[in-house]
Structures are given as C-alpha cells and as structure tokens.
ZAMARGU-4260 file (C-alpha; in steps of 0.2 Angstrom, whole numbers, plus 5000, padded with zeros to 4 digits):
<rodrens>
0) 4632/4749/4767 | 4645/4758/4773 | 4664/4753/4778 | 4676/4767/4785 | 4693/4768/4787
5) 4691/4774/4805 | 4706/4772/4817 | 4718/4780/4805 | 4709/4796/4801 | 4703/4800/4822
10) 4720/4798/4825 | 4728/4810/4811 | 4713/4823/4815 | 4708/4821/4834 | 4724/4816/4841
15) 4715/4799/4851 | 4708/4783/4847 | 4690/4779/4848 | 4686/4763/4860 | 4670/4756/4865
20) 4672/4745/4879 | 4659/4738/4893 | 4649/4750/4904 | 4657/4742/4919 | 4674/4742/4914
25) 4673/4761/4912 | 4665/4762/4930 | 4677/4754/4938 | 4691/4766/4931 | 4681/4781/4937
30) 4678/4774/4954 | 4696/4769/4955 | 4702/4787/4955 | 4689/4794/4968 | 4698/4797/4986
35) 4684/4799/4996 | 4677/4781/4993 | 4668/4780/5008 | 4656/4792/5000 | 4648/4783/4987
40) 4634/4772/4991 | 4626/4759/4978 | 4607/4756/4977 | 4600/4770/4981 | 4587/4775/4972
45) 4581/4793/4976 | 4562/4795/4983 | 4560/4813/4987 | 4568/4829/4989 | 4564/4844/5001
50) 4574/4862/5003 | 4580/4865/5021 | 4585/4885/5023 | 4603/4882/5013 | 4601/4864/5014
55) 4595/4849/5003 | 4587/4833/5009 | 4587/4815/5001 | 4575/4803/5005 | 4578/4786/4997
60) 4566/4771/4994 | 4574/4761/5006 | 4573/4776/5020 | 4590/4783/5022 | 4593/4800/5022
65) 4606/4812/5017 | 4607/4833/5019 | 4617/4841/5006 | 4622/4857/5000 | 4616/4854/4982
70) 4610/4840/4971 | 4614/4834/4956 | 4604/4821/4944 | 4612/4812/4931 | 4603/4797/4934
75) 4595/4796/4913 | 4578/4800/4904 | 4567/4793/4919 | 4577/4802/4930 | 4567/4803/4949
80) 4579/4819/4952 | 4572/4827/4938 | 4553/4823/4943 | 4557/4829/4963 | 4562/4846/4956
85) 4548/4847/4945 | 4538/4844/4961 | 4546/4855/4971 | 4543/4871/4956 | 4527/4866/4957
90) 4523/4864/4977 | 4530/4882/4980 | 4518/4888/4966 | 4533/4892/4955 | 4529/4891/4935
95) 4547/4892/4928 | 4546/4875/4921 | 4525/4879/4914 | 4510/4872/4918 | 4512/4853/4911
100) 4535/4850/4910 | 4539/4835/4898 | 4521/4835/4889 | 4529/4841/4873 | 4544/4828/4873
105) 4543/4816/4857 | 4548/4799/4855 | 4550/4793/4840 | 4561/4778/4838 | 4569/4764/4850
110) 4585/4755/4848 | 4591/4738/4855 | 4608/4740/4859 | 4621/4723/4861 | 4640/4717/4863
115) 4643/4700/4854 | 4657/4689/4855 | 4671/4690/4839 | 4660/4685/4825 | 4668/4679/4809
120) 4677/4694/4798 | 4674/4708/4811 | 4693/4713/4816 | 4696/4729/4830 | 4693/4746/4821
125) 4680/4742/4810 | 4662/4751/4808 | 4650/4749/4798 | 4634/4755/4797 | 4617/4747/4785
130) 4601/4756/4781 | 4583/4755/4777 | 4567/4762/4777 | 4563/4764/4798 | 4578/4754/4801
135) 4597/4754/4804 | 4610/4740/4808 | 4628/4744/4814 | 4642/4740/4822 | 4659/4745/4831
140) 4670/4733/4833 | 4683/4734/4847 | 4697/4728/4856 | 4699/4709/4858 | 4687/4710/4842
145) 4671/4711/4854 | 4657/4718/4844 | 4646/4733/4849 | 4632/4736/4841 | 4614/4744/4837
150) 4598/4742/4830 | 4586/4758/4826 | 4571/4758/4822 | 4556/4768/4818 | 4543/4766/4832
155) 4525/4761/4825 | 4519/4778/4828 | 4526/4793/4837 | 4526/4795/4856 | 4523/4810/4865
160) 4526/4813/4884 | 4540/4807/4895 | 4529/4789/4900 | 4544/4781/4887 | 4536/4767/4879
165) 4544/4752/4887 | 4546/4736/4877 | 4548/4716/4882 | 4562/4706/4875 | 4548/4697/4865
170) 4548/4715/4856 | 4567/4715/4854 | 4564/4698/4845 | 4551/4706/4835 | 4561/4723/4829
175) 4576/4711/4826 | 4570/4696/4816 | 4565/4711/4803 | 4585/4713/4800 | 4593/4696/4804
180) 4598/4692/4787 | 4603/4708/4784 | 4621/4709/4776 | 4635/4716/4785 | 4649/4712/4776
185) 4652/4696/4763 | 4657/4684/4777 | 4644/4691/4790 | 4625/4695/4794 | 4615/4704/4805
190) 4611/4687/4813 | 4627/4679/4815 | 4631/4695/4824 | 4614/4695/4837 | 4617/4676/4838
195) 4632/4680/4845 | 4626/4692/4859 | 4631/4692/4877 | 4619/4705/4882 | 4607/4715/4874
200) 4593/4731/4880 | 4580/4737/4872 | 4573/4753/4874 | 4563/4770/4869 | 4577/4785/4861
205) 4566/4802/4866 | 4574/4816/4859 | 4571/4832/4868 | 4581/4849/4876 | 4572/4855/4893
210) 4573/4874/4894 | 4576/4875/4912 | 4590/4862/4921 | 4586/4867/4940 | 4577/4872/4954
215) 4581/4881/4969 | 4598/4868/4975 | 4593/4853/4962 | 4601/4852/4945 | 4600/4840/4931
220) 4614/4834/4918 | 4613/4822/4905 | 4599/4811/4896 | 4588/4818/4911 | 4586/4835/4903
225) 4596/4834/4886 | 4593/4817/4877 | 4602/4817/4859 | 4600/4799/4847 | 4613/4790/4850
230) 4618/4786/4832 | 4625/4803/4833 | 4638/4795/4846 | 4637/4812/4857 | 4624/4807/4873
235) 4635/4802/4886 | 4648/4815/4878 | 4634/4831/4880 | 4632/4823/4899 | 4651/4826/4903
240) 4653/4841/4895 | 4639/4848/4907 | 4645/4840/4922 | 4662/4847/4918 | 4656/4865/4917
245) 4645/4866/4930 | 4661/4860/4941 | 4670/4875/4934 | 4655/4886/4939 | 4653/4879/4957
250) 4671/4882/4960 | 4674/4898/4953 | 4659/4906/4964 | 4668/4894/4979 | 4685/4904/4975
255) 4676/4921/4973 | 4667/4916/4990 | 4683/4913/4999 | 4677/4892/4998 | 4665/4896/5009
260) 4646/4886/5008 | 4637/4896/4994 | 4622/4905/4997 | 4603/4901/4986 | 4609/4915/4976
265) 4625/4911/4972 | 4619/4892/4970 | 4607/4899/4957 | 4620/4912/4946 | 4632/4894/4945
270) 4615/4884/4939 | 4611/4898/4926 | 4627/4900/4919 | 4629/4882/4915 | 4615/4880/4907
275) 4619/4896/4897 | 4636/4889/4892 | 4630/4872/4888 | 4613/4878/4877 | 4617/4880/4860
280) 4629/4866/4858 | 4615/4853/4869 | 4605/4859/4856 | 4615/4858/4840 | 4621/4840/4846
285) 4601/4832/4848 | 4594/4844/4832 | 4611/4835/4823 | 4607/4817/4830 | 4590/4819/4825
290) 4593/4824/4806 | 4606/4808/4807 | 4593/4797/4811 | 4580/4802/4801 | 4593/4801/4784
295) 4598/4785/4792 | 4580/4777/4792 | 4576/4783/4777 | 4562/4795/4783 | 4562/4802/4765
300) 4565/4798/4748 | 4579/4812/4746 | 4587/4803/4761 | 4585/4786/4753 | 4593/4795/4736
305) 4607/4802/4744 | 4611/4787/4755 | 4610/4776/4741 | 4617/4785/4726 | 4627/4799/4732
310) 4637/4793/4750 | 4647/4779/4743 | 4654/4796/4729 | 4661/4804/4743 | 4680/4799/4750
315) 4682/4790/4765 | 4690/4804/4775 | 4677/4815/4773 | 4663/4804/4777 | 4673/4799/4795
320) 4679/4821/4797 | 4657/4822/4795 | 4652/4807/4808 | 4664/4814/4821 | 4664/4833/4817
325) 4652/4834/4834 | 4668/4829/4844 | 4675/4846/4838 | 4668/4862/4847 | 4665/4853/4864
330) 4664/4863/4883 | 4685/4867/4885 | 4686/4867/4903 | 4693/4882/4913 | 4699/4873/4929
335) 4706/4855/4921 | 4719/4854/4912 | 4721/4849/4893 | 4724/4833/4891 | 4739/4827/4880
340) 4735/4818/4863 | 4740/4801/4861 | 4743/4802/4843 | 4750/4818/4832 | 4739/4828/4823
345) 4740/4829/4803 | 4750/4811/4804 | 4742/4800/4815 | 4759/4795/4824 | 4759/4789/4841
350) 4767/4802/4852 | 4780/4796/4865 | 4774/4785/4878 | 4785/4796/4890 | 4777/4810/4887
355) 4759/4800/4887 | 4766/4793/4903 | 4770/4811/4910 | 4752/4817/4908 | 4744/4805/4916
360) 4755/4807/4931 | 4746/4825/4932
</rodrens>
C-alpha cells in the first residue's frame, strides 16, 4: 500500500497542480475557446476516406460528406481513421505499413476505470495505489473529494491483434468482486469506494507504438497509433504532445509557403517530421508504462520483493519525483507560448494571481 504526499511536491517541482476532473468538464472548456464553432459537428462517426488530387474526402455513417485539405484521427485504439488509411496504403498497392499492420499488437491487461462519490476518509489530494499478483487498485481523489479510480488487471491470457477483447459489465463485476475487500486506507475499502460509483467502463489496455502515423493527407495521433498503460498517467498527455507538434509542423511549412494550401509533398515532409519528433519519447513513455504495470501486478517475484520490502524504504519525495518524472522532457512547442507556473518551483508557493491572471489573458 502506498500513500504519497502528492500536491505539495508537484507543486514545489512542476510548478502546477495535478487535477483529475470529468471528461466532460474538460470538453466543455476546450470547446468554449474554439471561435469557429460552427465547425464542429457531433456524431459523426467517419465510414470511409478517398484522396481527391490535393484534396481528402469523408464519408460518414450517416451520409454526409466533407472535402478537406488533410485529416487527422484522434479518435482512440479502434480508431476508423486509422483502418481508412491503412486501406487506402493498401488499395494503391503501397507496402509502407507491411503486409498484415496491427497483427503484432499485444494486449495483455484491462482496467475498469470509475468516479465515486466522497467516500469516508478519502480528502482532495490524496493517492494511493495497492497491489497484487495480476492485480492493482488505486485512487485519486480530487476536488470536492470525488473519487477517480482504477482497477488493473492481468487478462487470462495474452491478446494479440487489434480485435480488443471487449468485456460486459457482467465481467467488470467479475474482475472487481476479486478486489472488493481490498484495504485502501483503515477507514476505507476497495468496495466502499466501487459501491460508491457513479460511472464506471471497462475495457482492454493494448500497449503498442505503430511505426508509420500517415498516409498520403491522413494522419493519426493518440491511442490510435501510440497506446501507453494508463497507470503511467501519460496517454492522453503523449496524444497532445503530438497534436501540438504537428500544428507547429503544418504551420511552419504554411509560413515557408507564404499560407498558401500545401502541396502532397509538403503534406508528407510535415507528417514525417512529426512522427520523427515524437518517436523516441512515444516510445519511452508506453516501454515505461509497460514496466510500471508489470512491477505493479506483480508479474515477478523481484517485482513483488521490491514492492513489498523495498518501496516503503524509500522517502516520499522521491517516490512522487519517480511517478511523475514522465511529465518532465515532454514536446516544448515552437509556436505556443510557455505557459506561466501556478506555483514557484523549489517552494511550492502560489505565484501571484495577477501575474496568473495576466497569462491567461494571452
């Protein structure tokens, strides 16, 4: 069982807080600051993808169509983008992604994510992770005490291929009961926390790195071609460092081309060089998540030796520095500017809300 002082060190060493919060709450405060609203249409799920000389068309499921200079999927590890690009490769007898893409793709555990109501002892700020043999239990507790938290586990046996396993929540029940009376803290367990639940998704965590992110005007970011585990606390991260440099590539060959419509080639040398930028950290972040779920689970006895006896010798500060050193070294973006830390580094002192409040104004 772990328990980390965790606020207090991200603060002094990362200058920001760490907040977990509702998917929808951080939508609506993306789509809040996009102008162009009248651009962005829900429910439509993408059904096919054809080149047109310079131009890209989508076809969704319910028939509408949309030409486009480029195409970008970030829409997760089933991702139809991805497979549409793929099909494309291969219909113009194209072998850059080989002869069978995704084949060699392993799966080896799931995880049913949940956000519970304030349970009991859990207070704002507090994390705490328990582990097993092919199991781990956790939790993040944040603002108004809300709950977020995980269960691992080891999949009955490994999973090759991108056909995910898919589970019922008659499974979720299954891999959970195993962990119910597992001990969180002395006032709380596992089941007071899952019998507290307001939603909870189960699903497959494959862990894989695809070589190639495009085709021809298609390209893919995120889960749909780089899926870390999510123990690690670095997957959605990874997807906006990628989307973040491939803006800075698009517009740097739009500047050098007077913002004038790129041609396939220049198209292409923008693709390439993002997924150039973005390969050996993509890679370091899912071949790190991997280890931290394996030492996790248990997949050892080392692990389950150093977990047990070893961990709980090293200080606190250290332990947090290691679980968040994968927020250092991330894509520093040539076009945006840096934003200001909320706290003072080396202290942990809230920096002054004017200059806070300047910032943001930029």
């Amino acid at each position: 069982m772990y328990d980390f002082e965790l606020l207090p060190r991200m603060r002094a060493t990362h200058g920001f807080d760490l907040r977990f919060t509702e998917r929808r709450t951080v939508l609506k405060i993306l789509y809040d600051k996009i102008q162009a609203k009248e651009k962005v249409h829900t429910s439509k799920r993408v059904n096919k993808i054809e080149h047109i000389g310079d131009k890209v068309q989508i076809t969704t499921l319910d028939g509408s169509s949309y030409t486009a200079d480029i195409v970008i999927g970030a829409d997760g590890i089933h991702s139809p983008v991805r497979g549409e690009m793929w099909r494309n490769a291969a219909e113009d007898g194209s072998k850059v992604f080989g002869e069978n893409p995704g084949a060699d793709v392993a799966t080896e555990y799931g995880c049913t994510f949940g956000i519970s109501e304030p349970t009991n002892d859990l207070k704002e700020g507090d994390l705490r992770h328990v582990h097993r043999k092919d199991a781990a239990v956790g939790y993040i507790v944040g603002r108004r005490d809300i709950v977020y938290w995980f269960h691992f586990f080891k999949l009955p046996q490994k999973h090759m291929g991108i056909d995910f396993p898919r589970f019922t929540k008659e499974q979720e029940k299954e891999f959970t009961d195993q962990d119910l009376d597992r001990v969180m803290t002395p006032g709380t367990t596992f089941g007071d926390i899952y019998k507290n639940k307001t939603i909870s998704i189960i699903t497959a965590l494959p862990n894989h790195r695809f070589p190639r992110w495009h085709y021809r005007r298609i390209f893919c970011v995120g889960d749909a071609v780089t899926k870390s585990q999510p123990i690690a606390g670095q997957g959605g991260c990874s997807a906006l460092e990628s989307s973040v440099a491939l803006v800075d590539h698009l517009y740097a060959a739009l500047k050098e081309n007077d913002m004038k419509p790129l041609s396939n080639e220049q198209v292409e040398d923008a693709f390439t060089k993002t997924t150039e930028v973005r390969k050996e950290r993509s890679t370091t972040v899912i071949n790190e998540g991997l280890l931290y779920m394996k030492f996790a689970s248990w997949s050892n006895f080392l692990y389950r030796l150093i977990d047990k006896y070893i961990v709980r010798l090293v200080p606190k500060t250290t332990m947090v520095d290691l679980m968040f050193s994968g927020a250092a070294g991330g894509y520093h973006s040539n076009t945006l500017p840096a934003p200001v830390d909320r706290y003072v580094k080396g202290t942990g002192e809230p920096v002054s809300a004017k200059k806070i409040d300047a910032d943001d104004e930029n």
